[in-house]
LUMVOVO-14538 format. One record per residue: residue in one letter; y, z negated, x of N, C-alpha, C, CB in turn. Coordinates in pm, 1 decimal, padded with zeros to 6 digits. Glycine has a CB too. Layout:
+------+----------+----------+----------+----------+----------+----------+----------+----------+----------+----------+----------+----------+
! resn !      nyy !      nzz !      nxx !     cayy !     cazz !     caxx !      cyy !      czz !      cxx !     cbyy !     cbzz !     cbxx !
+------+----------+----------+----------+----------+----------+----------+----------+----------+----------+----------+----------+----------+
!    A !        Y !        Z !        X !        Y !        Z !        X !        Y !        Z !        X !        Y !        Z !        X !
...
+------+----------+----------+----------+----------+----------+----------+----------+----------+----------+----------+----------+----------+
END
This chain:
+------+----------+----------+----------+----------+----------+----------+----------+----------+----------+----------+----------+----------+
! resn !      nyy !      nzz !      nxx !     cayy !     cazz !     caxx !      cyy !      czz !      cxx !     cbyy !     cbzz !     cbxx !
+------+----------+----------+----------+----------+----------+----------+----------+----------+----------+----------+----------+----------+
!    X !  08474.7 ! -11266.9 !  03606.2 !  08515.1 ! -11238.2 !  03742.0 !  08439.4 ! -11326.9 !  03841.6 !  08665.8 ! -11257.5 !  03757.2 !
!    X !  08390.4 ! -11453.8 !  03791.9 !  08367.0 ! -11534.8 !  03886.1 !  08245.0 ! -11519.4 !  03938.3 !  08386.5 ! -11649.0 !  03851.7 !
!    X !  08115.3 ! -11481.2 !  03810.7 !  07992.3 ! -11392.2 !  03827.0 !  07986.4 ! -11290.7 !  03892.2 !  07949.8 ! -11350.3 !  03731.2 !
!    X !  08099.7 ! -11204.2 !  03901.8 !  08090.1 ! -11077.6 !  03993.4 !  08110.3 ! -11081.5 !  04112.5 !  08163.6 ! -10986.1 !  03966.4 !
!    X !  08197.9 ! -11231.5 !  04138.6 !  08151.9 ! -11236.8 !  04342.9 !  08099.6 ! -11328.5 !  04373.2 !  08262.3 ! -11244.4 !  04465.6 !
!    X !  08034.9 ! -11399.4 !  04281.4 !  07879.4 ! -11473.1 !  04316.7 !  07762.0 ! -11342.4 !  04327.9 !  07822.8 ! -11599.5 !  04161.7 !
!    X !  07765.2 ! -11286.0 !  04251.4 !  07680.4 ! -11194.7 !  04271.9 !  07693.0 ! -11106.3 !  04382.9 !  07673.9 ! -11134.2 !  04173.2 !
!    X !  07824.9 ! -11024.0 !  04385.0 !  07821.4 ! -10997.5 !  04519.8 !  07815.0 ! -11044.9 !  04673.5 !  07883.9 ! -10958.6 !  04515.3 !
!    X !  07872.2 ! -11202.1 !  04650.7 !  07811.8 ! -11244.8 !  04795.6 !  07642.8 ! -11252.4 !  04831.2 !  07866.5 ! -11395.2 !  04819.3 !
!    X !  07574.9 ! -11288.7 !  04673.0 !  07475.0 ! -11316.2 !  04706.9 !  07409.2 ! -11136.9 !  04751.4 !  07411.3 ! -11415.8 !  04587.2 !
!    X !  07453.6 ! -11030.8 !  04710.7 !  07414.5 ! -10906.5 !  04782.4 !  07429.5 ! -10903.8 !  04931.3 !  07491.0 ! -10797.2 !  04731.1 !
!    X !  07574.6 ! -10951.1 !  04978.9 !  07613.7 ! -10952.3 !  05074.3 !  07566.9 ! -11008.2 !  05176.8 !  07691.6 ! -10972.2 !  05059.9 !
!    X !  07493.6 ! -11101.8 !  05172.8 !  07402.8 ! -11240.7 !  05230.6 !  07277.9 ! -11210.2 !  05246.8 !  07395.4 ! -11369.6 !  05137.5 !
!    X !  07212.0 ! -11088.3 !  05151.7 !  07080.0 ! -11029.3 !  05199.6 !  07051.4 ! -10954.6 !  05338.4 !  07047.4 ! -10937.4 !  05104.2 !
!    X !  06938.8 ! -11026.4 !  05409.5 !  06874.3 ! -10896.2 !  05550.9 !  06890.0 ! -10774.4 !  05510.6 !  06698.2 ! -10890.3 !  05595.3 !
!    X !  06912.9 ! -10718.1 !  05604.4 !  06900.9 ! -10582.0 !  05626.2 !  06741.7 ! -10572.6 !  05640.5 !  06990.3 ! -10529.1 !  05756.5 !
!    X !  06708.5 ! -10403.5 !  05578.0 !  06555.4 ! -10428.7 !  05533.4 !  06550.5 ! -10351.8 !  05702.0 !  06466.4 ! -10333.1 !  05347.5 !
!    X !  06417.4 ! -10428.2 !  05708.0 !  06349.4 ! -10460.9 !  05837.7 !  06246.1 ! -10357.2 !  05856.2 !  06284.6 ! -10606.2 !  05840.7 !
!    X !  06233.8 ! -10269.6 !  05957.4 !  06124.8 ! -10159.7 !  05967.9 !  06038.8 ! -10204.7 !  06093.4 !  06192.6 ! -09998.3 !  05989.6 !
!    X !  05879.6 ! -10116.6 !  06075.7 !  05795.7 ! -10187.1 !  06129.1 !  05858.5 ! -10086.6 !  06234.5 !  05639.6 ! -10210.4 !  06079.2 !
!    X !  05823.6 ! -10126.6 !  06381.1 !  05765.2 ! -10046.2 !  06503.8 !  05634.7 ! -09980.6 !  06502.9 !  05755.2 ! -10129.6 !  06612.8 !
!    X !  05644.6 ! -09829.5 !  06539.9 !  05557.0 ! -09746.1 !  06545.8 !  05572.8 ! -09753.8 !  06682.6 !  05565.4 ! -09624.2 !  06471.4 !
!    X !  05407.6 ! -09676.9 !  06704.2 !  05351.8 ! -09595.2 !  06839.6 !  05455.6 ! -09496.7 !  06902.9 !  05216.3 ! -09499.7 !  06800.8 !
!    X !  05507.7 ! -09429.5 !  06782.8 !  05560.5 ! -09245.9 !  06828.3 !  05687.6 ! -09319.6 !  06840.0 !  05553.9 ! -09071.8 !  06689.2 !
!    X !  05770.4 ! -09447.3 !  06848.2 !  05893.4 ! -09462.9 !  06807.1 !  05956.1 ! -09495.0 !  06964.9 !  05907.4 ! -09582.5 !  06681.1 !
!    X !  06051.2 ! -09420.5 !  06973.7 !  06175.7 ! -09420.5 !  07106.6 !  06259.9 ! -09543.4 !  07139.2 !  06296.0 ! -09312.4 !  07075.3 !
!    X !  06249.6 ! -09662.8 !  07180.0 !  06340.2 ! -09806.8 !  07200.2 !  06408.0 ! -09821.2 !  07282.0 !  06288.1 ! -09916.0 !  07216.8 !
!    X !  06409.7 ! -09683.6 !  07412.8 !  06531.4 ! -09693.0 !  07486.8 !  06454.0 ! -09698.7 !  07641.0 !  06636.5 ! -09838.0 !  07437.1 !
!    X !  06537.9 ! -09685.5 !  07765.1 !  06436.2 ! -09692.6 !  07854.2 !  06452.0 ! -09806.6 !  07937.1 !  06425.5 ! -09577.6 !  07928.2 !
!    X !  06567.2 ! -09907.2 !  07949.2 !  06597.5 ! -10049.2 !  07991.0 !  06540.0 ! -10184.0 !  07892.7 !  06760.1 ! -10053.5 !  07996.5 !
!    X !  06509.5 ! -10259.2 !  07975.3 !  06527.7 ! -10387.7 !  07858.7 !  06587.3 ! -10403.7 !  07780.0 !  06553.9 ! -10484.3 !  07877.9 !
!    X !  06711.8 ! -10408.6 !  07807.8 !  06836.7 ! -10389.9 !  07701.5 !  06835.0 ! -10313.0 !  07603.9 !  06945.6 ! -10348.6 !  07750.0 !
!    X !  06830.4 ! -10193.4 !  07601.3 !  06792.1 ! -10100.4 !  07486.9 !  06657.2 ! -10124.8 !  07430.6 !  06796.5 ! -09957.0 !  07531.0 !
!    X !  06542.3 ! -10173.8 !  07479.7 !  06451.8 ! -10212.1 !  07433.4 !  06443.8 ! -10333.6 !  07279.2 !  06406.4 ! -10247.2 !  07552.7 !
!    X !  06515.9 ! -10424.3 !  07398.5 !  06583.0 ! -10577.1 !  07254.1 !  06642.0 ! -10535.5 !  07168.9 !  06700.0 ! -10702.7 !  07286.8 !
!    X !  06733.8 ! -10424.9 !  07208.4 !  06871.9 ! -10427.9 !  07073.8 !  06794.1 ! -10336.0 !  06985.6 !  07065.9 ! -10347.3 !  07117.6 !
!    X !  06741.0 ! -10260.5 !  07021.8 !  06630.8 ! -10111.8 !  06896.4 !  06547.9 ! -10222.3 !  06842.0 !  06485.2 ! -09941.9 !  06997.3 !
!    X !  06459.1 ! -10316.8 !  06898.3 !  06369.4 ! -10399.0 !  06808.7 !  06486.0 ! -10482.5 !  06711.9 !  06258.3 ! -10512.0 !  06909.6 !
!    X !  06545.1 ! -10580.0 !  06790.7 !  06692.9 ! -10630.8 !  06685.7 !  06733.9 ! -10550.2 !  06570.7 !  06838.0 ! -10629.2 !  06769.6 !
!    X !  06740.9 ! -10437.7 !  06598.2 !  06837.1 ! -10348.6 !  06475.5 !  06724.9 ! -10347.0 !  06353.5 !  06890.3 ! -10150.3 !  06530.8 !
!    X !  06604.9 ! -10321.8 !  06442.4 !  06488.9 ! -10308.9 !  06312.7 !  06456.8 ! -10442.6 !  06239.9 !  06333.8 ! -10254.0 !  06371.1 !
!    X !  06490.9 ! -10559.9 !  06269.1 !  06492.3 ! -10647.6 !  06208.6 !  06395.4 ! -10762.2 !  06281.4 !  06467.8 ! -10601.8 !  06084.4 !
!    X !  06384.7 ! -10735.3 !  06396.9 !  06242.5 ! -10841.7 !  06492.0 !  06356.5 ! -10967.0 !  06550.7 !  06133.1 ! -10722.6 !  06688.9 !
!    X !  06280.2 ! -11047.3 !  06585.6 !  06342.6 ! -11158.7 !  06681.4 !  06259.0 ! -11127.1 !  06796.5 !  06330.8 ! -11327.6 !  06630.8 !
!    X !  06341.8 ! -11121.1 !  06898.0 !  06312.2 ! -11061.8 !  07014.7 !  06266.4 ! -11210.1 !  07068.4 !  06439.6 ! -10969.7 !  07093.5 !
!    X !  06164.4 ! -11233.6 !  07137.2 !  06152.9 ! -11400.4 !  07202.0 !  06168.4 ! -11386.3 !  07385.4 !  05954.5 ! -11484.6 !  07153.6 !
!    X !  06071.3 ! -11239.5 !  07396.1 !  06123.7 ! -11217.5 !  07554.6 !  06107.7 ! -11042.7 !  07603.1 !  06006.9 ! -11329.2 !  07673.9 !
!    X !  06147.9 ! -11021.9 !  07681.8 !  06126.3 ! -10879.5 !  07724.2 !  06111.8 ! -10915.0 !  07891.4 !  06269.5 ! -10762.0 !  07674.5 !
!    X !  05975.8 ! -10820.5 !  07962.9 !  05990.6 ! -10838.1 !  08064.7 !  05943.7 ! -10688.4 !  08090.9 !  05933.0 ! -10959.1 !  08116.3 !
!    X !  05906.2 ! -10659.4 !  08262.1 !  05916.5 ! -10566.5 !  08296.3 !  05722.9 ! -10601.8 !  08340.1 !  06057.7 ! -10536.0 !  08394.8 !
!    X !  05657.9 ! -10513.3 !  08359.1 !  05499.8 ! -10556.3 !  08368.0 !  05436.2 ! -10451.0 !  08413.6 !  05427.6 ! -10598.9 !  08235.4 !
!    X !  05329.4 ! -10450.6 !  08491.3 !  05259.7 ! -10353.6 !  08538.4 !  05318.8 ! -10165.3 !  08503.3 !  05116.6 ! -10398.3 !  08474.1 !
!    X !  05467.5 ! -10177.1 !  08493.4 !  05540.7 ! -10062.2 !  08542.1 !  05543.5 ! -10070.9 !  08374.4 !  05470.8 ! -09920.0 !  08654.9 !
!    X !  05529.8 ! -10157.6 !  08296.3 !  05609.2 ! -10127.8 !  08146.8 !  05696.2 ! -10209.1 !  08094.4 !  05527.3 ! -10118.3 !  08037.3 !
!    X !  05783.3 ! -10162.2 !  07993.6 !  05813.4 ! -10291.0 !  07956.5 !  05819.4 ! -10359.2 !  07885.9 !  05865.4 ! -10316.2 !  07966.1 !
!    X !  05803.9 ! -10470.1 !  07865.1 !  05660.8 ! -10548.2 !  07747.8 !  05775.0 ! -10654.1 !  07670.9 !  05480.5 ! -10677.6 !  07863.1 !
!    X !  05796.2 ! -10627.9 !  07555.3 !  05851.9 ! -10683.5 !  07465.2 !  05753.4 ! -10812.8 !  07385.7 !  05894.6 ! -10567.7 !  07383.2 !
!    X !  05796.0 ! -10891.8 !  07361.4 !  05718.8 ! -11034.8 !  07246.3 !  05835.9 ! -11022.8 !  07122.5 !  05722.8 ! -11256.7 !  07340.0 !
!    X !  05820.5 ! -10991.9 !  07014.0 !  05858.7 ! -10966.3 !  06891.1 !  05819.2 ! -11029.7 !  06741.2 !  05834.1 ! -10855.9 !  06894.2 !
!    X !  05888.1 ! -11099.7 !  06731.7 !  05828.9 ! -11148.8 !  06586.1 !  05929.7 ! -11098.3 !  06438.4 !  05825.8 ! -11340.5 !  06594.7 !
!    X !  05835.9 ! -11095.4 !  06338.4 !  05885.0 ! -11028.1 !  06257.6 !  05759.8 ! -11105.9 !  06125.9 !  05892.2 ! -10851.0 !  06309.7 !
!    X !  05812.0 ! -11160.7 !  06054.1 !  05780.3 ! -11278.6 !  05946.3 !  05687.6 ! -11349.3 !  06008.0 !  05725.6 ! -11237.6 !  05801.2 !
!    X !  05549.7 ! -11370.4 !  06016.9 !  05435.0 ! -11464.3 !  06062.1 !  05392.0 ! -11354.2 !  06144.8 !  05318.8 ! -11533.2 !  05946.0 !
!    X !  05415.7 ! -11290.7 !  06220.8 !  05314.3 ! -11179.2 !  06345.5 !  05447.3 ! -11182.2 !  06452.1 !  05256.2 ! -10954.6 !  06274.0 !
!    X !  05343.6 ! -11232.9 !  06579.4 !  05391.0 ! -11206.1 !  06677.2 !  05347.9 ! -11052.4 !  06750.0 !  05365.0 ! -11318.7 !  06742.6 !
!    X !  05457.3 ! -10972.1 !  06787.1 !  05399.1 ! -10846.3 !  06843.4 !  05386.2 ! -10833.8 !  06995.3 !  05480.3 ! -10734.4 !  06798.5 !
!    X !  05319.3 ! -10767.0 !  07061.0 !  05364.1 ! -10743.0 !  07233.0 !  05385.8 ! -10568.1 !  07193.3 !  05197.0 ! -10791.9 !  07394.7 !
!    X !  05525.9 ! -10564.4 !  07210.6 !  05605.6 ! -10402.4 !  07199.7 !  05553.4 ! -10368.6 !  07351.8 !  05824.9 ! -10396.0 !  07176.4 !
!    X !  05460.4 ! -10240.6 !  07408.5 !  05462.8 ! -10209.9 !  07526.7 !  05553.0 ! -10046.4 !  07549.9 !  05307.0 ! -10219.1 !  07567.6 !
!    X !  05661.6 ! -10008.6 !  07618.9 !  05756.4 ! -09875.8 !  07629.7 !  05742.9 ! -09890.3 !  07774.5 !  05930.6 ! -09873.3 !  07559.9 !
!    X !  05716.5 ! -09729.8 !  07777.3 !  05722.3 ! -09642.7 !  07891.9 !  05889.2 ! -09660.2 !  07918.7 !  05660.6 ! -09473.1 !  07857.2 !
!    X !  05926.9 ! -09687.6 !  08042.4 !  06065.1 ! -09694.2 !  08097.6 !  06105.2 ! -09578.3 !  08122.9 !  06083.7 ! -09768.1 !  08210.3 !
!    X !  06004.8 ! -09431.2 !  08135.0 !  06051.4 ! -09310.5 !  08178.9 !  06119.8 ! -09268.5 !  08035.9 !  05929.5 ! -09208.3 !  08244.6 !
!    X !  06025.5 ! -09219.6 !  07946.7 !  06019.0 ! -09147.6 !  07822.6 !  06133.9 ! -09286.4 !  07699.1 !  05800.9 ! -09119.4 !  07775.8 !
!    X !  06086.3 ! -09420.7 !  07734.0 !  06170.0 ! -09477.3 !  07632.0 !  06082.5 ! -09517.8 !  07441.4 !  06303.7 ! -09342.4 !  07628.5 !
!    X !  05946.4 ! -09436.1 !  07518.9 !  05887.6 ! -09452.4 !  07400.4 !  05766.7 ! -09535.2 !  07420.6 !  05860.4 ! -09326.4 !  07339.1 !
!    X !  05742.5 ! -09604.6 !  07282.0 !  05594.3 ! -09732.4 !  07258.0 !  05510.1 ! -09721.4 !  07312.9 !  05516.3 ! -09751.8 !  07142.6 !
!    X !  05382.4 ! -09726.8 !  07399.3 !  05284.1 ! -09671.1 !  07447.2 !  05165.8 ! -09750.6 !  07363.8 !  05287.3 ! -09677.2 !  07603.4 !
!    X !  05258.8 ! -09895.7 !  07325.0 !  05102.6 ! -09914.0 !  07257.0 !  05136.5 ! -10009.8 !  07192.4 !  04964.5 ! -09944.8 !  07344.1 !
!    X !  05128.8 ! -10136.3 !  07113.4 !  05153.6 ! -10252.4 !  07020.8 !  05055.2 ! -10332.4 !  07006.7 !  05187.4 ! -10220.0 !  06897.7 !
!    X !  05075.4 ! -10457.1 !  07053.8 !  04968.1 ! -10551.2 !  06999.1 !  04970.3 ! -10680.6 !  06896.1 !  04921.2 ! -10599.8 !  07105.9 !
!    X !  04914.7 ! -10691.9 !  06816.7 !  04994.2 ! -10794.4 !  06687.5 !  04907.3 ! -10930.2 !  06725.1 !  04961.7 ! -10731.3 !  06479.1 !
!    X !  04957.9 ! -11004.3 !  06685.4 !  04898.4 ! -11176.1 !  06695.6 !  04900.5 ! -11193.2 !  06577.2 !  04983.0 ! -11305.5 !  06773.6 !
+------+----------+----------+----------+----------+----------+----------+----------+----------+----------+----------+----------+----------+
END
């Protein structure tokens, strides 16, 4: 018994598996919806701002820093840049 909820905490205690951000992918059309769609996918959000009419996410996700860029109309990626 005692193996079976060591084992299960240690299931329990695992990330949620983490998906990359695509081009074609929809994050919402506010900042807010922007952070929490990268969050859910598994990124650490470091900043989100608003920029030459986009809005430009900094995202890290193991050793790569990303710049997430979304159209505020449509809600979708326009473009990604990795560090």
């Amino acid at each position: 018994m005692r193996k079976f909820l060591i084992a299960t905490a240690m299931v329990a205690a695992l990330p949620a598996l983490a998906a990359e951000v695509t081009k074609d992918a929809q994050l919402g059309t506010t900042m807010d919806e922007v952070k929490a769609s990268l969050v859910d996918m598994g990124y650490d959000v470091r900043k989100v701002k608003m920029e030459d009419g986009e809005i430009e996410a900094y995202a890290v996700m193991g050793d790569t820093l990303s710049e997430v860029f979304v159209d505020p109309a449509t809600g979708q990626v326009t473009r990604i840049v990795a560090k």
